[in-house]
Each structure stands twice: as C-alpha cells, then as structure tokens.
N, C-alpha and C positions, 0 to 999 in steps of 0.2 A: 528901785526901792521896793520896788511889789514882789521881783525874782528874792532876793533877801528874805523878806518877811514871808515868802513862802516855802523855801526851803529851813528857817526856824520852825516854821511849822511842822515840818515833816520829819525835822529832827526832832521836836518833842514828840510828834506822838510816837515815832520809831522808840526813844526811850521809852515812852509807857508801856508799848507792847512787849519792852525787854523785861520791865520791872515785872507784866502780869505774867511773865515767862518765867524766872526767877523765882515769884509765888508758887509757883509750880511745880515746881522741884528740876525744870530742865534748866539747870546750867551752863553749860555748852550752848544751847541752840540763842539764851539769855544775850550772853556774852555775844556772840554771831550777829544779833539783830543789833546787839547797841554799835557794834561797828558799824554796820551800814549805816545805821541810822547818825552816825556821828559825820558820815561822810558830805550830805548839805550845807553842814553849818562851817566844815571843812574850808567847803571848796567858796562861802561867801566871805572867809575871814582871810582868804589869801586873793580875793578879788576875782577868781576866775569865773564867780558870776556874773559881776559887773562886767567884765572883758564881751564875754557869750553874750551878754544881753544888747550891749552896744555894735556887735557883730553883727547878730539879729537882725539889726533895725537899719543897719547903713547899706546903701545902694553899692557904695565902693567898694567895699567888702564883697557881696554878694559879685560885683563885676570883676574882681579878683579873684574869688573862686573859679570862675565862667575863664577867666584868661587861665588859669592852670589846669582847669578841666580839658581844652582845645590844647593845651602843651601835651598834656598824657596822651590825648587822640591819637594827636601827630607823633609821637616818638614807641607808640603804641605799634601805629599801622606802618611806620618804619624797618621798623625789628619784625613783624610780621611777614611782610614783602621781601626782608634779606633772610630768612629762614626761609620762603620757598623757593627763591631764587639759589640760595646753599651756599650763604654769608655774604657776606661784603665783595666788594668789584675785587680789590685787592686779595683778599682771601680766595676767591674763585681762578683769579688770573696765576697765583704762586701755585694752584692745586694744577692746574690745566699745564703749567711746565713740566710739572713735576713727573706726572701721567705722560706727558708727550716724550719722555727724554728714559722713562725706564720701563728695562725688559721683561716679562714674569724669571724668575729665577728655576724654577722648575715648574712648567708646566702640569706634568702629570703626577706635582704632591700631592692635588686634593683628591685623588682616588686613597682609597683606606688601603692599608699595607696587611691583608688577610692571607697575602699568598696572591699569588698565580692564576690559579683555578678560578675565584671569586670576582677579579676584573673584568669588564667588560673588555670586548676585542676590537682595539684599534683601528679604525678604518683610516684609508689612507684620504691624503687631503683634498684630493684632485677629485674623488668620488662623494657627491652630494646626500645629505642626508634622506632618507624614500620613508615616507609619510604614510605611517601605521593608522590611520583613522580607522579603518574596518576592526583589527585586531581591539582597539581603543571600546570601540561600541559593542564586541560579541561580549564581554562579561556583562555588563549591563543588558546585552538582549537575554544574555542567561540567569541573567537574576529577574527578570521581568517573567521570563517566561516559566520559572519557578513559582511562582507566585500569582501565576494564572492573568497573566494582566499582556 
C-alpha cells in the first residue's frame, strides 16, 4: 500500500514539473518528463509494484535468488575451466586425432614466395640449430654504448 501511494506521488509531482516545463516554452523536454513521470503509476496499475514489494519482503524468494546465483557460479566456473583446458573432453579428444593422423602438406609454404635470394638457407636436419646469444646482445651492447651508458 505505501510502494502505491508512493509512486502516485512521484507521478504527480513528475507531472508538475512537465507542466512548469511546458510554461516554459520547452516542449520537447515537457513531453520527456511526463513520460517518465507516467512510468510509477504505470507499473502500480499493472501490479508490478505489488509483485516487487512482495518479493522484497519473502525469505523464499530472496533464497531463490541465492539458488540461481550458486547455478550462474557453477556453470560460470564450468565454461571457464573448459576454455583453458581448449573445450570440452570430447572437443579435445576429435582435435588430438585429427592432429595425430595428418601430415603438414607443404612444409615450406610459409616461407613468403620473393624469389630465391630472400629465403633463408635450408639446413639439413641431422645438423642442430647453434645458439646466436652473443650476435643477440652485440646490437643492444651497441645501442648502449651509443648513448654513453
């Protein structure tokens, strides 16, 4: 009874402030406010105040919120743990065949097709890659020592 009588309220004064808006000469902004202002008395003639207010107040309700709040958690943190994992058991198990059973098609497409000259030079497979660290650090000792540091 009191949610009712207070949103009548709010709808009259929102009308007054349209009408002293309309004294005004602004129309538009008139119009604007009586809409909202019509939206209280709206929503007590179609009961969804009385719904809200009865809501409010019951434990059950509040303990039904509480049960679907704990469902979103869990189906939340579900979908979370199959994203890092990279999908579902199923989805992982059809990818892992898939990968085991096929061959690259050409190997050396992803080198860019500039010609000849611009590819790097193939080393055979038997011979290990030999670890440039020094090479790695002399631009960096050269820009340090440019700059006096």
């Amino acid at each position: 009874m009191i949610a009712e009588t207070v949103c009548s309220a709010v709808s009259a004064a929102g009308l007054g402030i349209a009408a002293v808006t309309a004294y005004r000469k602004r129309f538009l902004a008139a119009t604007r406010i009586a809409a909202y202002s019509l939206v209280p008395i709206g929503l007590v003639m179609t009961g969804v105040v009385e719904w809200l207010a009865d809501t409010a107040f019951s434990p059950t309700a509040w303990a039904g919120f509480g049960v679907l709040g704990v469902s979103w958690l869990l189906f939340a943190t579900t979908r979370a743990v199959e994203r890092r994992r990279g999908g579902t058991r199923k989805e992982r198990r059809t990818a892992a065949k898939e990968a085991a059973g096929r061959e690259p098609v050409a190997p050396t497409a992803s080198a860019p097709s500039l010609g000849q000259a611009t590819r790097p030079a193939a080393r055979p497979a038997n011979q290990p890659r030999r670890e440039s660290a020094s090479e790695d650090f002399s631009d960096i000792e050269a820009i340090l020592k440019k700059h006096g540091i």
